[in-house]
C-alpha positions in Angstrom: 69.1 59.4 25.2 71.0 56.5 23.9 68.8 54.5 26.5 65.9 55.7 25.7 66.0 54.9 21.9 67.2 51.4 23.3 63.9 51.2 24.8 61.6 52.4 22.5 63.0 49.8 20.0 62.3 46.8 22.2 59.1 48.0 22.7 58.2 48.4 19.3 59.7 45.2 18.5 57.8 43.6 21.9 54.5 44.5 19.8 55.6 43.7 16.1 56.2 41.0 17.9 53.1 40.1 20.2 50.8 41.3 16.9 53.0 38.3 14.7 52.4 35.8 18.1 48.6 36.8 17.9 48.4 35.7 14.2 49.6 32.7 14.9 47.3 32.2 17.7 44.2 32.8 15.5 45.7 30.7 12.8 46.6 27.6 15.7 43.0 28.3 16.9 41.2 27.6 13.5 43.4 24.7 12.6 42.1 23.1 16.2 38.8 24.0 14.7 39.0 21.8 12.1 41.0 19.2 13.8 38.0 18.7 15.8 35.6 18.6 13.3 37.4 16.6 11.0 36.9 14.7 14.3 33.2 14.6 13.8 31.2 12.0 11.8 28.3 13.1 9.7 24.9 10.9 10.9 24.2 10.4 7.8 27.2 10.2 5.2 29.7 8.6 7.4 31.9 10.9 6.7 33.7 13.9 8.9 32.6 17.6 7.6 36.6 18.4 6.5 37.3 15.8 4.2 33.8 16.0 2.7 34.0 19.8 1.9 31.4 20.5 4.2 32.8 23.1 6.4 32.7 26.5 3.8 34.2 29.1 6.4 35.7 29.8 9.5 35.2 33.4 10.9 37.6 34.1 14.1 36.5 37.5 16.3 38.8 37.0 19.0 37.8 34.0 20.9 34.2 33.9 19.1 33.9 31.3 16.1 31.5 31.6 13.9 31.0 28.3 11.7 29.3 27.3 8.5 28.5 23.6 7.0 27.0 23.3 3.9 25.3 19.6 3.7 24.8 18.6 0.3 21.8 17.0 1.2 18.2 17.9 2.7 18.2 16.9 6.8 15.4 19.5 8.0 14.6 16.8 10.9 18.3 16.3 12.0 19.8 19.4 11.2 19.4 20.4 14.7 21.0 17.7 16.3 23.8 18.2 13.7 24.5 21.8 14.9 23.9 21.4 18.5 27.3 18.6 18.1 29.4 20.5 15.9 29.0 23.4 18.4 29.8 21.0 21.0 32.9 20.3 19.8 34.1 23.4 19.1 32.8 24.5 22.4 35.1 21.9 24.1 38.3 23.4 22.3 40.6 25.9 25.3 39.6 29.6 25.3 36.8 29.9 22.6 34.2 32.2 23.6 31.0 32.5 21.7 30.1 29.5 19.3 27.7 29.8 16.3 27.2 27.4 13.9 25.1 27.9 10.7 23.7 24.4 8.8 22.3 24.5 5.6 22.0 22.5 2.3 22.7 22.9 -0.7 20.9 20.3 -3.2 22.7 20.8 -6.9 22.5 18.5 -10.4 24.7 16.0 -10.6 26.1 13.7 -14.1 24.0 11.4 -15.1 24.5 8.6 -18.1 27.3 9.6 -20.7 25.9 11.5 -23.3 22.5 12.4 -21.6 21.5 16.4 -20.9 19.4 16.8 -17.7 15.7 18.2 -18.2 15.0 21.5 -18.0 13.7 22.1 -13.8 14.6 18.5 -12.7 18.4 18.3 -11.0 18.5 14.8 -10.0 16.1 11.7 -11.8 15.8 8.7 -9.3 14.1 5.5 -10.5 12.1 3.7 -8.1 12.9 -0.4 -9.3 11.8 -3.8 -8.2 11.7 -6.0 -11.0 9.0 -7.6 -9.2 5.9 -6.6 -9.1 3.9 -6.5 -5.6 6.4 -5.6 -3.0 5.6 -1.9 -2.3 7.6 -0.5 -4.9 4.9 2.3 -5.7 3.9 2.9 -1.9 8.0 3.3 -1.2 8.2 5.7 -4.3 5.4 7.7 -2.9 6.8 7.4 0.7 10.0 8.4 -0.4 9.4 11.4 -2.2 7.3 13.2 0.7 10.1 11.8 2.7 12.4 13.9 0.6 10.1 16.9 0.7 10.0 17.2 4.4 13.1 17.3 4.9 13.3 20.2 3.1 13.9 19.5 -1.0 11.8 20.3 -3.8 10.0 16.8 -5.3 8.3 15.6 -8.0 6.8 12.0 -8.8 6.5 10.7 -12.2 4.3 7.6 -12.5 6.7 5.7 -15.1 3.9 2.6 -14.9 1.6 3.3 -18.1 0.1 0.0 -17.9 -0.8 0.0 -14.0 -0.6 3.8 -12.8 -1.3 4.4 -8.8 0.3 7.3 -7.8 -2.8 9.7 -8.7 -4.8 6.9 -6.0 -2.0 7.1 -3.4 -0.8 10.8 -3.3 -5.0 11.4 -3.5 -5.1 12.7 -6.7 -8.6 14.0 -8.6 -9.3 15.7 -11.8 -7.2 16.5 -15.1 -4.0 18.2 -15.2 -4.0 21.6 -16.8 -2.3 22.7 -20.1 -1.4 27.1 -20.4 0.0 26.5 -23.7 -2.0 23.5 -25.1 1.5 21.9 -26.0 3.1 21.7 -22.6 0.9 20.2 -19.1 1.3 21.4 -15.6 2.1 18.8 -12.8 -0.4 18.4 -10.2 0.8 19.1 -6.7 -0.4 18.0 -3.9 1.7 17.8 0.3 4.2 19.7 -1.3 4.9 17.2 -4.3 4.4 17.6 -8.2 2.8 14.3 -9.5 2.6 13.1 -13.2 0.8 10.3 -13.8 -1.2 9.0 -16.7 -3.9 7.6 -14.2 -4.5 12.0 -13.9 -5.0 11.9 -17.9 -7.1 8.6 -18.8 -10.7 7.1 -17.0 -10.0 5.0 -13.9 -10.7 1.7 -15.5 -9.6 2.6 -19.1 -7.3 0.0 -19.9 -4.1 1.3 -21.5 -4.2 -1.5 -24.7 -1.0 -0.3 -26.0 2.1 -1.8 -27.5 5.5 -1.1 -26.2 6.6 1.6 -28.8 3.6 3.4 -28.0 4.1 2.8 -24.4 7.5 4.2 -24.2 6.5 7.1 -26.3 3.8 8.3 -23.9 6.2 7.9 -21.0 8.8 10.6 -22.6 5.8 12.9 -23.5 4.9 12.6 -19.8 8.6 12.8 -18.6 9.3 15.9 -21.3 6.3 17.7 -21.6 5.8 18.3 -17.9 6.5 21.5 -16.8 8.8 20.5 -13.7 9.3 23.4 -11.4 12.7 23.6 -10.1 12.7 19.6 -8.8 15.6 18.8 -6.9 14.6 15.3 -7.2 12.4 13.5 -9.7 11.7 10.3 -8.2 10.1 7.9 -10.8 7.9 5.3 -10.7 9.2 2.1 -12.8 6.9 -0.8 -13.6 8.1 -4.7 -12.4 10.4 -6.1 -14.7 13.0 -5.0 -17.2 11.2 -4.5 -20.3 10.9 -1.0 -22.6 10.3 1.6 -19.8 13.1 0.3 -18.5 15.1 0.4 -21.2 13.8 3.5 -22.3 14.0 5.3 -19.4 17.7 4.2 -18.5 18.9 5.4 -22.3 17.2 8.4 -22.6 16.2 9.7 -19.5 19.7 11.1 -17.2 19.1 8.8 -14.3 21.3 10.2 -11.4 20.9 6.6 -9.5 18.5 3.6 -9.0 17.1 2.6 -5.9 15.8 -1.4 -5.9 13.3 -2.2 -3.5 12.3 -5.9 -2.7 11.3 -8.0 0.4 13.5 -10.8 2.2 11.5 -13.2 0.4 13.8 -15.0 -2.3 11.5 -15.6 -4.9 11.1 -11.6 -4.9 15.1 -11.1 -4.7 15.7 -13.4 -7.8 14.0 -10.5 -9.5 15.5 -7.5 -7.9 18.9 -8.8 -8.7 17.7 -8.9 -12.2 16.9 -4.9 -11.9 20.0 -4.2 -10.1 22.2 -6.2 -12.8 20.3 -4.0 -15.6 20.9 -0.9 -14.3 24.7 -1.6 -14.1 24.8 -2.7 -17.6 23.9 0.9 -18.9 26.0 2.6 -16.0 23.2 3.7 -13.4 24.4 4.2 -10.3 22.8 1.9 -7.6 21.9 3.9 -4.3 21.3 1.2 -2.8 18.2 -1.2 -1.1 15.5 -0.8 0.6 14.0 -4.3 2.2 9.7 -4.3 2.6 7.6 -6.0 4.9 11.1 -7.2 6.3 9.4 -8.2 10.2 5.4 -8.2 11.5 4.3 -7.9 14.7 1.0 -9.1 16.1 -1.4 -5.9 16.8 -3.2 -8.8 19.2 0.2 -10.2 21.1 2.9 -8.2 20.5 4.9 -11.4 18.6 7.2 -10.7 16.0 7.8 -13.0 12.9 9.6 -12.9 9.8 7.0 -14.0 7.7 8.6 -14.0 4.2 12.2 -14.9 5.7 14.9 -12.8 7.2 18.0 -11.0 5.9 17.5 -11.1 2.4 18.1 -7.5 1.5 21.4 -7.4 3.7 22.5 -10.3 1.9 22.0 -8.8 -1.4 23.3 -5.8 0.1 26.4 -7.3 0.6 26.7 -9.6 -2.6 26.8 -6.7 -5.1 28.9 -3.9 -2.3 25.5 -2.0 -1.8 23.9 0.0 0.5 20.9 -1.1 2.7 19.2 2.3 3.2 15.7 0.7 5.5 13.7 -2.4 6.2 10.1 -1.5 6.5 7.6 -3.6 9.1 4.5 -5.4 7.2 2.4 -3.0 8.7 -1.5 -3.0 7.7 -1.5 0.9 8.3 1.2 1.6 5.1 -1.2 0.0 2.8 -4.8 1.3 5.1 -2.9 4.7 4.6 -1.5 4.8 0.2 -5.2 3.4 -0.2 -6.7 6.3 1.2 -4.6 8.2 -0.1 -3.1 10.4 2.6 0.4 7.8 3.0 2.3 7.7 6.0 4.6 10.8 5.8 1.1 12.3 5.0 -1.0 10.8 7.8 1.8 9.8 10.8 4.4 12.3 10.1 6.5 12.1 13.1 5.3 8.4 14.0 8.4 5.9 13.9 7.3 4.2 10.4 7.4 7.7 8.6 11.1 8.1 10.3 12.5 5.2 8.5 11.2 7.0 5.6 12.8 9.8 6.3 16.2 8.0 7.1 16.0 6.3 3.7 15.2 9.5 2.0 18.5 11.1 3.9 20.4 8.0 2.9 19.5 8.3 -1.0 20.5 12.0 -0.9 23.4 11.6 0.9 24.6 9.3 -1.5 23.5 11.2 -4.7 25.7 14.2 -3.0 28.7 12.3 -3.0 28.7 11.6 -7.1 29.8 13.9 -10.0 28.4 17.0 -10.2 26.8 18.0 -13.4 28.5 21.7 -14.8 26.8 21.6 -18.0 24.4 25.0 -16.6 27.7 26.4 -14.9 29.1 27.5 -18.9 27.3 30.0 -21.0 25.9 29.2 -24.6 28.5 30.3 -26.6 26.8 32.0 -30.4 28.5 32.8 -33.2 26.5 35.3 -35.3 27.9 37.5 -38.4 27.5 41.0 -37.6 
């Protein structure tokens, strides 16, 4: 009898004891889960998916793991390739069974300027600079906002150039916007993107004869009195130089980061610094560069040249600790295709030149991801009211 109780009692402690050893095998198991990931360099932010709060859960069913990423920026044409290697890698790990791996994004405001609310439907404003005129900085805005649509975000483009507007040409634009309310106008949409422009609101060769104050005025009534729908990014439109709209824009408008574009040439960086200098003075956030008509090549030989120099956006890049996000080729089809108005996301999508588009536009994301988030939506309106 004695025995017999003797026994039972191991037993029972033989299966407390195996149940308390399995624990610890799940709990070993998802820590070599996110060892290996933590492993594992996102493509785009240079970053593994632990330590940039990436991975949201881990679900353990035996030896299946079931994983979810949360990207906090749109990557519709590499998510793919992002899953298939995390999956890998977990795959690799002793005794796992079943893999799946879920990969979405999540696109969400973040702060702007001190003191500056966001706009009602817009999450993140980015401004589109040169401050030079003539070095693609309208075709890249254009590019860059379908760019950022296809890869899965909502987009809007605000043509910010009152003087010079192009956007309604280049995104193939006809016809007058539409008012419900007769105080408030509707964007025009068109490949998936809202478009403001006041090009869409005045003849084609009405000159806008306008001083600056009256200038900047009719860029906030465009800006504000647009009904944005639910924009996860507002990519804007700047005119060369550093003038009002500038000013204007980056003091009243919540810019969540600049992007400058320029060429290698260094009559045309002289000026970009000057943009990139100005946005730092009122706290803007640079994103970083993007370099045009950086190489051509021949469409008769096949010879490449550097026609207006070499390496002057990396070397910019590097003199102020930014990023370079693209060099674009001088390539008659980008200008054939904004002229037409069908631009190369529009016309080429998978072709190579809309893929450094689309790198460029993962790149700005990415790197609007990594700021502050904005909570001012995440706190209810608090009312006091005598009852």
């Amino acid at each position: 009898m004695l025995v017999s109780i003797a026994y039972s009692a191991a037993g029972l402690f033989d299966r407390i004891g195996g149940h308390f050893q399995g624990k610890r095998v799940v709990a070993q198991t998802e820590e070599q889960i996110r060892a290996a990931l933590a492993q594992l360099v996102d493509p785009v932010t240079q970053r593994d998916y632990v330590s940039s709060g990436d991975v949201k859960n881990i679900e353990l069913d035996g030896n299946n793991v079931a994983v979810k990423i949360e990207l906090g920026y749109p990557a519709k044409s590499v998510m793919d390739d992002i899953q298939r290697s995390i999956a890998a890698a977990i795959k690799a790990l002793p005794d796992v069974g079943k893999v799946s791996v879920s990969v979405t994004s999540n696109i969400v405001a973040h702060a702007a300027q001190a003191g500056i609310k966001l706009l009602p439907g817009i999450k993140n404003v980015i401004a589109v600079a040169s401050g030079k005129g003539g070095v693609g900085k309208s075709t890249t805005t254009a590019n860059l906002a379908l760019a950022l649509a296809a890869e899965g975000a909502r987009v809007g483009i605000l043509d910010a150039d009152i003087y010079g507007p192009s956007q309604q040409m280049m995104m193939g634009l006809s016809g007058r916007p539409e008012s419900t309310d007769g105080k408030t106008i509707e964007p025009m949409e068109i490949y998936g993107v809202q478009t403001m422009s006041i090009g869409l609101l005045i003849d084609v060769d009405q000159p806008m004869v306008w001083r600056g104050p009256m200038v900047t005025q009719a860029l906030e009534q465009l800006l504000r009195d647009t009904q944005w729908k639910d924009v996860d990014y507002l990519v804007v439109d700047l005119p060369p130089g550093t003038g009002d709209i500038q000013l204007t824009l980056s003091q009243k408008v919540p810019l969540t980061g600049a992007v400058i574009v320029t060429t290698p040439q260094d009559i045309a960086l002289i000026d970009a610094r000057k943009g990139l200098k100005m946005f730092e003075k009122v706290n803007v956030p640079i994103l970083g560069v993007v370099e045009n008509m950086s190489t051509h090549t021949c469409s008769k030989c096949g010879h490449e040249e550097h026609i207006f120099g070499a390496g002057g956006a990396e070397r910019m890049s590097t003199d102020y600790g930014i990023d370079l996000l693209g060099q674009l080729p001088l390539d008659m089809r980008i200008r054939e295709q904004v002229d037409s108005g069908r631009p190369t996301l529009v016309t080429d999508p998978d072709g190579e030149i809309s893929e450094i588009y689309k790198g460029i536009a993962r790149k700005v994301a990415a790197k609007i991801a990594a700021q502050k988030r904005d909570y001012g939506a995440a706190f209810p309106k608090i009312v006091v009211q005598n009852t």
